[in-house]
N, C-alpha and C positions, 0 to 999 in steps of 0.2 A: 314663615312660622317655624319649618324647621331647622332653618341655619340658629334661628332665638334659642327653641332650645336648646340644640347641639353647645350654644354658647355659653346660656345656663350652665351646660353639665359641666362644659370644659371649666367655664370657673369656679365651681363646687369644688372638682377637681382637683384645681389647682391651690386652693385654699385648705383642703384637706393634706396635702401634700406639702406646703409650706409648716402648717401646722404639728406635721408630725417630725418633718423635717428640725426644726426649732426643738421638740421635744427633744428629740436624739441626741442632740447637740447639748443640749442641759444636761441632759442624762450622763452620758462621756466626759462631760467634763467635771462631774460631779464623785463619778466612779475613777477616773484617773486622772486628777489635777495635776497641773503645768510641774515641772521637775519631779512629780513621784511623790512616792510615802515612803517616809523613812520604817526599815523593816527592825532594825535591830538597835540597843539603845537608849536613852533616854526617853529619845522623841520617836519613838516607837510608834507606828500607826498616823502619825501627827505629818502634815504635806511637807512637801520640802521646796521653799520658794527660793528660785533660783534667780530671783530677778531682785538686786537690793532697790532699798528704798530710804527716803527721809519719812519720817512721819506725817507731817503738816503736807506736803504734794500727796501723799498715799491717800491721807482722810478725802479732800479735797476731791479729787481723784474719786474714789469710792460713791464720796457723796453725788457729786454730779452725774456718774451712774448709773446710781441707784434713779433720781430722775428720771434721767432718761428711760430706764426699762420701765419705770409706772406710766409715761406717757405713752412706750410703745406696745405696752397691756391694752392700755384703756384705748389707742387704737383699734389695736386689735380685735379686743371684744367690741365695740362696736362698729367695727366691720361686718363682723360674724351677727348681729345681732340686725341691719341691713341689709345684707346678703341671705338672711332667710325671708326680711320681709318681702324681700324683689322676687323670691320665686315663689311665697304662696299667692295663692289662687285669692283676687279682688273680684269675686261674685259676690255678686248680692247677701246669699245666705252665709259667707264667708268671713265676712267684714268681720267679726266677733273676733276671730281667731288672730287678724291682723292686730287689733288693738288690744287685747292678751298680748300676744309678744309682743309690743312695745311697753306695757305696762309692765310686762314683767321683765322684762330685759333692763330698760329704763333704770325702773326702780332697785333691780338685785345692784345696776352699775353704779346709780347714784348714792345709793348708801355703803357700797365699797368707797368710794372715793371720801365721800363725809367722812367717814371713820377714819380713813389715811389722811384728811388736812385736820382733822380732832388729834390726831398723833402728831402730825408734824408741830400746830400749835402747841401742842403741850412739850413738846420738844425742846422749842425754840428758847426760854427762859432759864431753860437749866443749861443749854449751850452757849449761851452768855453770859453766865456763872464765872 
């Protein structure tokens, strides 16, 4: 019983730490994007991408990882969203609290998603314009 919890904690842990981990990393790249900010200028303030590109591989490109990061959200949050249900407590007078957080984890995830495939559909028409 207490190698479980210990195991528990370490994967809390280690999910808490990925998490902020990823934050950081948004964060930095956020506050000093790839080649810099141009200081002085026209393009004052404005990044300075050092990397050329054609248009059509760029969008291409973009779009697929944009994708991606929505599939590896919605991972994510329901990770997080399993990972609380495996360590609260499955007594008796409990059970309430499990199905709250399913109910509301569930629901908060499945109407983020509706609303991003209601955008993508509505997307889709004007990009074939």
């Amino acid at each position: 019983m207490e190698m479980h919890k210990e195991a528990l904690l370490n994967a809390r842990n280690t999910i808490i730490l990925v998490a902020v981990f990823i934050t950081t990393v948004t964060f930095a790249a956020g506050i000093a994007p790839p080649g810099g900010v141009y200081q002085e200028g026209p393009m004052k303030g404005k990044s300075g991408d050092i990397i050329p590109f054609k248009k059509k591989p760029h969008m291409r490109l973009l779009s697929i990882a944009h994708k991606v990061m929505w599939v590896a959200i919605a991972f994510m949050a329901s990770g997080y969203v399993i990972a609380i249900w495996v360590i609260l407590p499955h007594s008796e007078g409990m059970q309430w609290l499990s199905v709250m957080l399913i109910a509301l984890g569930g629901s908060s995830l499945g109407t983020i998603f509706i609303g991003l495939s209601m955008l993508l559909v509505e997307h889709w028409p004007r990009k074939f314009k």
